[in-house]
py3Dmol code that shows the C-alpha trace and the ligand (Angstrom):
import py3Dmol

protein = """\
ATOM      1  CA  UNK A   1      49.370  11.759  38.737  1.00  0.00           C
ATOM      2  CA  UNK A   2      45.573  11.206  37.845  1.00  0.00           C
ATOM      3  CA  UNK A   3      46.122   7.714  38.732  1.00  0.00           C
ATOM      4  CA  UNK A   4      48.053   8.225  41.682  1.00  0.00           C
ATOM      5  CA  UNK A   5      45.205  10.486  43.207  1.00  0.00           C
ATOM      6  CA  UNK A   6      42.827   7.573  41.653  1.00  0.00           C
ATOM      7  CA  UNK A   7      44.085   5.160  43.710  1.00  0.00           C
ATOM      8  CA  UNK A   8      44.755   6.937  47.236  1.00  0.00           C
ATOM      9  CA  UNK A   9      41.198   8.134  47.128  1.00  0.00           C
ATOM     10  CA  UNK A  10      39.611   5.227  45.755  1.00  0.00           C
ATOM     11  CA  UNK A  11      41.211   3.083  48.405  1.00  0.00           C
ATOM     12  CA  UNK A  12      39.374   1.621  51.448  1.00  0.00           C
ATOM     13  CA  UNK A  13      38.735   3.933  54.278  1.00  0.00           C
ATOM     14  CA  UNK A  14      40.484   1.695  56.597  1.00  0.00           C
ATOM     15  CA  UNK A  15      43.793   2.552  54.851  1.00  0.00           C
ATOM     16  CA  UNK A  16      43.016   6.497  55.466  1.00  0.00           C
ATOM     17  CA  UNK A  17      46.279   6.972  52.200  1.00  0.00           C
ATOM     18  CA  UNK A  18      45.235  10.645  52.111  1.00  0.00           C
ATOM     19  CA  UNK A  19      45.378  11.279  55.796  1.00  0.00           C
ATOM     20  CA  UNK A  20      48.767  10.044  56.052  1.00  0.00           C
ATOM     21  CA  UNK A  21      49.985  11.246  53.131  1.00  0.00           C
ATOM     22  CA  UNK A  22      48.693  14.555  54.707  1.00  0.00           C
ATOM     23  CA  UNK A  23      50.027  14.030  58.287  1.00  0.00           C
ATOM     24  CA  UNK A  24      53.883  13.282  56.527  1.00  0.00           C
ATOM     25  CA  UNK A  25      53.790  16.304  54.381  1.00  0.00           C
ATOM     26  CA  UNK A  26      52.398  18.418  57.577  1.00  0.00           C
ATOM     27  CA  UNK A  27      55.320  17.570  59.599  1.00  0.00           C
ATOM     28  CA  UNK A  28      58.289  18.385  56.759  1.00  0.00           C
ATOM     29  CA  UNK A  29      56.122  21.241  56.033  1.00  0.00           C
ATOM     30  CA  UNK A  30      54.652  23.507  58.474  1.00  0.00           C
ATOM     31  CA  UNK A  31      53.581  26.018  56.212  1.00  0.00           C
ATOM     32  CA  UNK A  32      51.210  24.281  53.929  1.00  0.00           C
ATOM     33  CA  UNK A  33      51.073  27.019  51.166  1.00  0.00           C
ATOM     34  CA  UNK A  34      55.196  27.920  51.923  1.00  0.00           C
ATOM     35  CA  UNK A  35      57.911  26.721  49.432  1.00  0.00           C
ATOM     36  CA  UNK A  36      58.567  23.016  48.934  1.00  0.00           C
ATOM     37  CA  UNK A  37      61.657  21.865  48.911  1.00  0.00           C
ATOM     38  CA  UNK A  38      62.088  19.391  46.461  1.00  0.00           C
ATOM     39  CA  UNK A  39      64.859  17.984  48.345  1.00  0.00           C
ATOM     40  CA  UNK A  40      63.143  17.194  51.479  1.00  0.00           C
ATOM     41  CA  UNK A  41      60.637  15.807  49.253  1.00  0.00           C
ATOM     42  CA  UNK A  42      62.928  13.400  47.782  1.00  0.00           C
ATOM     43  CA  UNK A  43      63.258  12.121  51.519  1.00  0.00           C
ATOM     44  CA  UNK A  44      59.594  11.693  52.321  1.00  0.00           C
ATOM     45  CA  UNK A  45      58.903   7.870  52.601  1.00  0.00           C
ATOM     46  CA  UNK A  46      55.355   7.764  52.372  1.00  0.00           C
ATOM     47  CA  UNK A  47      55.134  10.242  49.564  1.00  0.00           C
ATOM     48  CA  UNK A  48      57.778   8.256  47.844  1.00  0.00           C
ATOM     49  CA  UNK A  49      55.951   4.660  48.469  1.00  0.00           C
ATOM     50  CA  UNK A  50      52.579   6.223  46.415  1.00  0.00           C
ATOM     51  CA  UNK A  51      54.298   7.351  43.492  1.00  0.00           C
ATOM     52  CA  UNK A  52      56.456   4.430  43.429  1.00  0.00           C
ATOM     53  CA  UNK A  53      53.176   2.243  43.969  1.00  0.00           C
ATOM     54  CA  UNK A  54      51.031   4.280  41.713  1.00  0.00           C
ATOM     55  CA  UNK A  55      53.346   3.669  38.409  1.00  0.00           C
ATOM     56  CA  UNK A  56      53.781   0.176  38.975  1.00  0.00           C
ATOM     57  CA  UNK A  57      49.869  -0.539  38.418  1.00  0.00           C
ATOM     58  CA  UNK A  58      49.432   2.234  36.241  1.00  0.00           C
ATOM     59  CA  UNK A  59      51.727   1.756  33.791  1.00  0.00           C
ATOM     60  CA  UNK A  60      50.168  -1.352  31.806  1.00  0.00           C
ATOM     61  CA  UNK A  61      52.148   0.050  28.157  1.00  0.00           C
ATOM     62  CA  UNK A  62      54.517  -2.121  26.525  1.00  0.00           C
ATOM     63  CA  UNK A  63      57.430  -0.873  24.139  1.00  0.00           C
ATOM     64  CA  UNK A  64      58.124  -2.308  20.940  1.00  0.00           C
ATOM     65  CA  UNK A  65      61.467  -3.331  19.685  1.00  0.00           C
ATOM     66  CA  UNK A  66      62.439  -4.785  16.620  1.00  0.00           C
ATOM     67  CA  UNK A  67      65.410  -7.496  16.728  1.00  0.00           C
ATOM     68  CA  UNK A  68      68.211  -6.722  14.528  1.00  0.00           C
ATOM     69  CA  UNK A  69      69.993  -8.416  11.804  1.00  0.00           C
ATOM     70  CA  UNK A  70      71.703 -11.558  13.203  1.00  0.00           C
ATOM     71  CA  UNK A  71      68.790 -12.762  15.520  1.00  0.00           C
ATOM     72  CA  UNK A  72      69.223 -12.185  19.820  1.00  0.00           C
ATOM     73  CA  UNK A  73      69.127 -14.889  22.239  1.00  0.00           C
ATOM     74  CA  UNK A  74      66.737 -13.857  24.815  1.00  0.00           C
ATOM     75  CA  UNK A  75      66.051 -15.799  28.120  1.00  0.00           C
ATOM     76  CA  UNK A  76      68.136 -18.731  26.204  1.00  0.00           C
ATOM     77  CA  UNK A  77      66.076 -18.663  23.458  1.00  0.00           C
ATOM     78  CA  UNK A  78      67.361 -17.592  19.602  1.00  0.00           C
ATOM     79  CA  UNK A  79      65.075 -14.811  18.478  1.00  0.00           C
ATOM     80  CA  UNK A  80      65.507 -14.365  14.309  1.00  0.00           C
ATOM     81  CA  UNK A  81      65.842 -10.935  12.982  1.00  0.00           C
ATOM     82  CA  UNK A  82      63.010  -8.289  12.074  1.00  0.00           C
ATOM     83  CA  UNK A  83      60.721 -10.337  15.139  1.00  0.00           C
ATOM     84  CA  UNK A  84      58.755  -7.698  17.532  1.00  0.00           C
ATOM     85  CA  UNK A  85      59.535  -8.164  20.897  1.00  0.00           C
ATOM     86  CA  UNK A  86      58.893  -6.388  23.786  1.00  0.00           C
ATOM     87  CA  UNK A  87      58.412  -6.352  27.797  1.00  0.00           C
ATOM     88  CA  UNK A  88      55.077  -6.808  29.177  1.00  0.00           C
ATOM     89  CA  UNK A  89      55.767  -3.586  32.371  1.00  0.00           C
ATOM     90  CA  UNK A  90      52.565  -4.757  33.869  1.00  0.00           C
ATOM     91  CA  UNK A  91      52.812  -8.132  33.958  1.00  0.00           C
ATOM     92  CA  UNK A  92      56.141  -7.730  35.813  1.00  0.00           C
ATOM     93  CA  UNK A  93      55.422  -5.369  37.808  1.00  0.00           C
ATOM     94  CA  UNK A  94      52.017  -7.296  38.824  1.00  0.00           C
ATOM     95  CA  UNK A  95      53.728 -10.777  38.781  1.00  0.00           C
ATOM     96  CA  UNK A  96      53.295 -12.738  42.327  1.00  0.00           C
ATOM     97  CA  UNK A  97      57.644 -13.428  41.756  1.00  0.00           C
ATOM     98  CA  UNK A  98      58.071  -9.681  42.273  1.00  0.00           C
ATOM     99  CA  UNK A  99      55.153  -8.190  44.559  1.00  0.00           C
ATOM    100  CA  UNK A 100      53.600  -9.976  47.009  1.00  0.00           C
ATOM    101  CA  UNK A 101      51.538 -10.057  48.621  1.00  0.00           C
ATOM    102  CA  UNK A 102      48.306  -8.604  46.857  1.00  0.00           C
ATOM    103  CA  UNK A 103      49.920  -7.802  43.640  1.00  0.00           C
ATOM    104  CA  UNK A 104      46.996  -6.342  41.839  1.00  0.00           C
ATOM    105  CA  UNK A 105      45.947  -4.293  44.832  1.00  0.00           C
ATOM    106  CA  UNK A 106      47.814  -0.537  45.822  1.00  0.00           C
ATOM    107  CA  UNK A 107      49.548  -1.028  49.138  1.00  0.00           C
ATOM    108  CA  UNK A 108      51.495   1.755  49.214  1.00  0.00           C
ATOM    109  CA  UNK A 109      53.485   0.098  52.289  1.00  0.00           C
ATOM    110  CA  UNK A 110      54.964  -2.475  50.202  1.00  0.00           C
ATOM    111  CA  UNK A 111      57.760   0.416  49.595  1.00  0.00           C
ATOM    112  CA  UNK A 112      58.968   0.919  53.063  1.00  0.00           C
ATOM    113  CA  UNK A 113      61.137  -0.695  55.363  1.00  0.00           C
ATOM    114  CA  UNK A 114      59.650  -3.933  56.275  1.00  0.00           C
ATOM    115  CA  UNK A 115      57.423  -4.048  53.327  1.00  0.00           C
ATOM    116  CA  UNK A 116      53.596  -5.878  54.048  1.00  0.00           C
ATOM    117  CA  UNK A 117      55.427  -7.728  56.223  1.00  0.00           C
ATOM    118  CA  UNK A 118      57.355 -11.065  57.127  1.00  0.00           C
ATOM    119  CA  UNK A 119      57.432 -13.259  53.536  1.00  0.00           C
ATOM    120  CA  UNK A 120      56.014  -9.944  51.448  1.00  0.00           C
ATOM    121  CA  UNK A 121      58.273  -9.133  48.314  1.00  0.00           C
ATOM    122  CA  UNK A 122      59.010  -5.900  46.630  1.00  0.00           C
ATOM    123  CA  UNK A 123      61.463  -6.159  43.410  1.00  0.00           C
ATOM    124  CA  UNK A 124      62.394  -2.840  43.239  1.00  0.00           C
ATOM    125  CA  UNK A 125      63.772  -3.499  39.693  1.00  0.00           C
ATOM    126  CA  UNK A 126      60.973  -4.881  38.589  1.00  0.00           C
ATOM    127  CA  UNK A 127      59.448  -1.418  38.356  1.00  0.00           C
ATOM    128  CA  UNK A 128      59.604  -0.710  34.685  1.00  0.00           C
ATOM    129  CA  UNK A 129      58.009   2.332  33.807  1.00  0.00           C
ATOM    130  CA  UNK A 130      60.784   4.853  32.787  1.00  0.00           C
ATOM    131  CA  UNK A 131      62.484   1.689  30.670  1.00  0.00           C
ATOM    132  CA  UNK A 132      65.434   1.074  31.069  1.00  0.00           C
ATOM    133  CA  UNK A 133      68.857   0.456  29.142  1.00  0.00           C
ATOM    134  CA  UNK A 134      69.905   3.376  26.937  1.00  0.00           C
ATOM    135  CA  UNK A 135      66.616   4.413  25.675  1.00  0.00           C
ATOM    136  CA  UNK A 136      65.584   5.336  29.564  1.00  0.00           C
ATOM    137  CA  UNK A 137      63.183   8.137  30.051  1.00  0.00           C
ATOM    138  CA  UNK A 138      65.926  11.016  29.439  1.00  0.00           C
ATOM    139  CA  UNK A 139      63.505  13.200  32.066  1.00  0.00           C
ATOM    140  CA  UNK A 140      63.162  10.459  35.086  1.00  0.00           C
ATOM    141  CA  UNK A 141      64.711  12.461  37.455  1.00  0.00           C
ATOM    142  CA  UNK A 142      62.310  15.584  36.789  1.00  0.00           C
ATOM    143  CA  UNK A 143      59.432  13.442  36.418  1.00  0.00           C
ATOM    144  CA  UNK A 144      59.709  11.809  40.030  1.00  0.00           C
ATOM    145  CA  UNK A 145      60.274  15.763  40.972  1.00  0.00           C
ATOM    146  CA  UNK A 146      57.338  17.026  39.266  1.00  0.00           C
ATOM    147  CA  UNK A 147      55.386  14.011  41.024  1.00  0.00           C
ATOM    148  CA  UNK A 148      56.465  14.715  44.229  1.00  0.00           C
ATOM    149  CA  UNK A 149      55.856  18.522  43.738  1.00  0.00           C
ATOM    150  CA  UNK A 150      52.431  18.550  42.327  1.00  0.00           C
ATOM    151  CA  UNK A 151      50.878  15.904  44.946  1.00  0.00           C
ATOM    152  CA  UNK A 152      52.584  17.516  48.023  1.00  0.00           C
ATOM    153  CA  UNK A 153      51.131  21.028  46.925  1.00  0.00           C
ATOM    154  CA  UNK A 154      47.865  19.295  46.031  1.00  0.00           C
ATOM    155  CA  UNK A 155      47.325  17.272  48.976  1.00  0.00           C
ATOM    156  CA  UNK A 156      48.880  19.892  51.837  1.00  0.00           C
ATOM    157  CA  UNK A 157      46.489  22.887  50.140  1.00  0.00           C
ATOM    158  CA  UNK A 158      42.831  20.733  49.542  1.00  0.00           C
ATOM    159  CA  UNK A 159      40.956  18.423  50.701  1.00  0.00           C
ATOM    160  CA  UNK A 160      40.006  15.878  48.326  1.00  0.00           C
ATOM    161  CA  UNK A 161      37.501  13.083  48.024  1.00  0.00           C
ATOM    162  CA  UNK A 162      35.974  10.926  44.723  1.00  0.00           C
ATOM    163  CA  UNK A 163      32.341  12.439  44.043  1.00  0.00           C
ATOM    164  CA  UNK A 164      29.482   9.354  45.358  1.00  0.00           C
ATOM    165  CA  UNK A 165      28.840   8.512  41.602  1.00  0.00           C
ATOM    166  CA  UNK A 166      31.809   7.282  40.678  1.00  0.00           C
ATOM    167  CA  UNK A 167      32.532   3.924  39.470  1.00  0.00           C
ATOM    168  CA  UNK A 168      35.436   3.012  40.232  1.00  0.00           C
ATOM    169  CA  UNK A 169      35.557  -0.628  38.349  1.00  0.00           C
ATOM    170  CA  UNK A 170      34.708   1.425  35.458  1.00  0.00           C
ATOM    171  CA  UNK A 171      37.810   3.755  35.496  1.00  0.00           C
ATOM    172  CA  UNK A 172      40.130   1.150  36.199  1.00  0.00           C
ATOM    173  CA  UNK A 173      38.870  -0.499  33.516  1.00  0.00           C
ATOM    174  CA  UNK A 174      39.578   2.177  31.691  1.00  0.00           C
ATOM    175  CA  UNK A 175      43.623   2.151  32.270  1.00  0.00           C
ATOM    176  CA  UNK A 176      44.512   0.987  29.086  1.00  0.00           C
ATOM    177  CA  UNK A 177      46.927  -1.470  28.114  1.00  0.00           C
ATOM    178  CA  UNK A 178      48.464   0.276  25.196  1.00  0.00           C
ATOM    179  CA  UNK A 179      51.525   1.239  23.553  1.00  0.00           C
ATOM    180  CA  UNK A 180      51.483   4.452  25.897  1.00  0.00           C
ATOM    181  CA  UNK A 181      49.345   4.924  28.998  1.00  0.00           C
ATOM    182  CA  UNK A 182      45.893   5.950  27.897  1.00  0.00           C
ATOM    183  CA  UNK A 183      42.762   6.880  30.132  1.00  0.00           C
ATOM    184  CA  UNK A 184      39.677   6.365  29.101  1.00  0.00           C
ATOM    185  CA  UNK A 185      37.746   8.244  31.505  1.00  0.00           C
ATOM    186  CA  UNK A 186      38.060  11.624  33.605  1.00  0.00           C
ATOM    187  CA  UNK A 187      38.930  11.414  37.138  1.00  0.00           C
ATOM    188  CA  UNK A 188      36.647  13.962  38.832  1.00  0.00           C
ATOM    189  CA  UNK A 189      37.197  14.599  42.050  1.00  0.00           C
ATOM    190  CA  UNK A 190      35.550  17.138  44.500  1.00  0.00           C
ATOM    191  CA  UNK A 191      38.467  19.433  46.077  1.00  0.00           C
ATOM    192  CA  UNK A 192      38.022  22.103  48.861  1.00  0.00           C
ATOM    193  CA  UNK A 193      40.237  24.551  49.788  1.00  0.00           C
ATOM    194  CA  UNK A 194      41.521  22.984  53.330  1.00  0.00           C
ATOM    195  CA  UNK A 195      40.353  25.593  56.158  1.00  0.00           C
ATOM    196  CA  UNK A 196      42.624  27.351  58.235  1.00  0.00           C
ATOM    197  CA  UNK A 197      45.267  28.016  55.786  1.00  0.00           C
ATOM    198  CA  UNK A 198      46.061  31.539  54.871  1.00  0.00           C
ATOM    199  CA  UNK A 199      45.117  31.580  51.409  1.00  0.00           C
ATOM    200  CA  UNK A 200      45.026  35.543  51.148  1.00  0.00           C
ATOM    201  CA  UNK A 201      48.643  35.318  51.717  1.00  0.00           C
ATOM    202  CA  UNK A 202      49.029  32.704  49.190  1.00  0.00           C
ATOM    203  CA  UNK A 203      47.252  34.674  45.874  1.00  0.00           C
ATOM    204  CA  UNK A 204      49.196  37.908  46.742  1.00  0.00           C
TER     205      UNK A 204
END
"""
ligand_1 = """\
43
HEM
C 55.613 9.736 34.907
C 56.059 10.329 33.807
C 56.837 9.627 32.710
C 56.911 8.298 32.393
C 56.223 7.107 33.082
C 57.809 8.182 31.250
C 58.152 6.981 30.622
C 59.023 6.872 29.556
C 59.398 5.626 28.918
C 58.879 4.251 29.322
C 60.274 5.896 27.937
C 60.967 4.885 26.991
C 60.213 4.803 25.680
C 60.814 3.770 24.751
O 61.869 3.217 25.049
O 60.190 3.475 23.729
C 60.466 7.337 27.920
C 61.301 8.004 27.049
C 61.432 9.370 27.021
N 60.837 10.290 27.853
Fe 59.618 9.863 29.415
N 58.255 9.435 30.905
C 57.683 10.347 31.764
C 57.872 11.709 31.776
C 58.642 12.395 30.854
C 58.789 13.834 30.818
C 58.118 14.795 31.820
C 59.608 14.121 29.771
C 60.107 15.445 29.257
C 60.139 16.547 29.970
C 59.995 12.852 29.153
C 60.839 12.718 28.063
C 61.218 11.542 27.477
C 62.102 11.435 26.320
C 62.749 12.583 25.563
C 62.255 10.064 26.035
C 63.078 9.421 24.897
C 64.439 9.003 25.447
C 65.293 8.295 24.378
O 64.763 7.530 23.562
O 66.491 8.497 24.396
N 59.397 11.840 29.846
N 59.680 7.917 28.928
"""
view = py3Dmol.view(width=600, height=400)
view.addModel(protein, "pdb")
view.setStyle({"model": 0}, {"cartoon": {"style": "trace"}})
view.addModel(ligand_1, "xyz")
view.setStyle({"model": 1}, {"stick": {}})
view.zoomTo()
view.show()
């Protein structure tokens, strides 16, 4: 979720992510600091398209597996047993074959209908950070929830922008490419309660 806020508000202007992120979650939810419904949320396009876009560059982990006795053949190639193997997410999920254009850039838009438009591509399988197979992230389902939950309440209660120090070369160079995700640096962000809202209401 740190990333996901990393990259809407690190973004170009010109995009204005948090805006329409905003303007989405305004119109399925009139009362800002009301209930969320996680199953309208589930239907939100937009909200959908950041989290979707915000895992596939900021997952750069790869998982280990060790071939069994017998050997595998893998992309027609005979792998011997006890050999380390394992899928590069990032690279697929950054790979020109799968996302295109501007694979290494968030374009949130490449989710939608249409995509970035005529010729763009958007594997949808490609996207590979849960796993997949039988050792799939058992909580998937609750972790898209919890996404969609936490940035809705987030972005429909405060406004947010990245403070004027911060580098942002130097926190993306901080996504690690580890076993895990790891971040090397704190996002910090400046966050104002958005005006207008009844926030007394909200605390009691
Ligand atoms: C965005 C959030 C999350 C991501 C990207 C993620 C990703 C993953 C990945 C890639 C694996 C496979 C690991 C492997 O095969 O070596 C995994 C497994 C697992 N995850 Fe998650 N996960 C997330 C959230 C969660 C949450 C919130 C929970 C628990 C409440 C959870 C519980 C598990 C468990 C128990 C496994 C092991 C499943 C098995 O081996 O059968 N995950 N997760």
């Amino acid at each position: 979720m740190a990333l996901a806020f990393y990259f809407i508000l690190s973004a170009p202007q010109k995009y204005g992510y948090y805006s329409r992120l905003r303007k989405e979650l305004d119109l399925a939810f009139p009362d800002a600091l009301g209930t969320l419904s996680l199953e309208k949320l589930n239907t939100l396009p937009f909200l959908n398209a950041v989290i979707n876009e915000g895992l596939r560059l900021g997952s750069p982990f790869y998982l280990p597996r060790v071939v069994p006795p017998g050997g595998v053949e893998i992309a027609g190639k005979f792998i011997p047993p006890d050999t380390q193997v394992a899928i590069a997410a990032y690279s697929q999920q950054t790979s020109p074959e799968n996302f295109w254009p501007e694979p290494l850039e968030f374009r949130p838009d490449r989710w939608l209908p249409g995509g970035l438009g005529p010729g763009s591509r958007t594997e949808r399988t490609a996207l590979f950070s849960f796993s997949s197979g039988p050792h799939v992230c058992i909580a998937k389902p609750f972790a898209y929830q919890e996404m969609r939950h936490v940035i809705a309440r987030l972005v429909l209660a405060y406004d947010m922008e990245l403070p004027g120090y911060f580098d942002a070369k130097r926190y993306r160079d901080g996504i690690l490419n580890m076993r895990t995700t790891i971040l090397q640096h704190r996002l910090p962000v400046v966050v104002r309660r958005r005006p207008g809202l009844s926030w007394e209401k909200a605390s009691g």
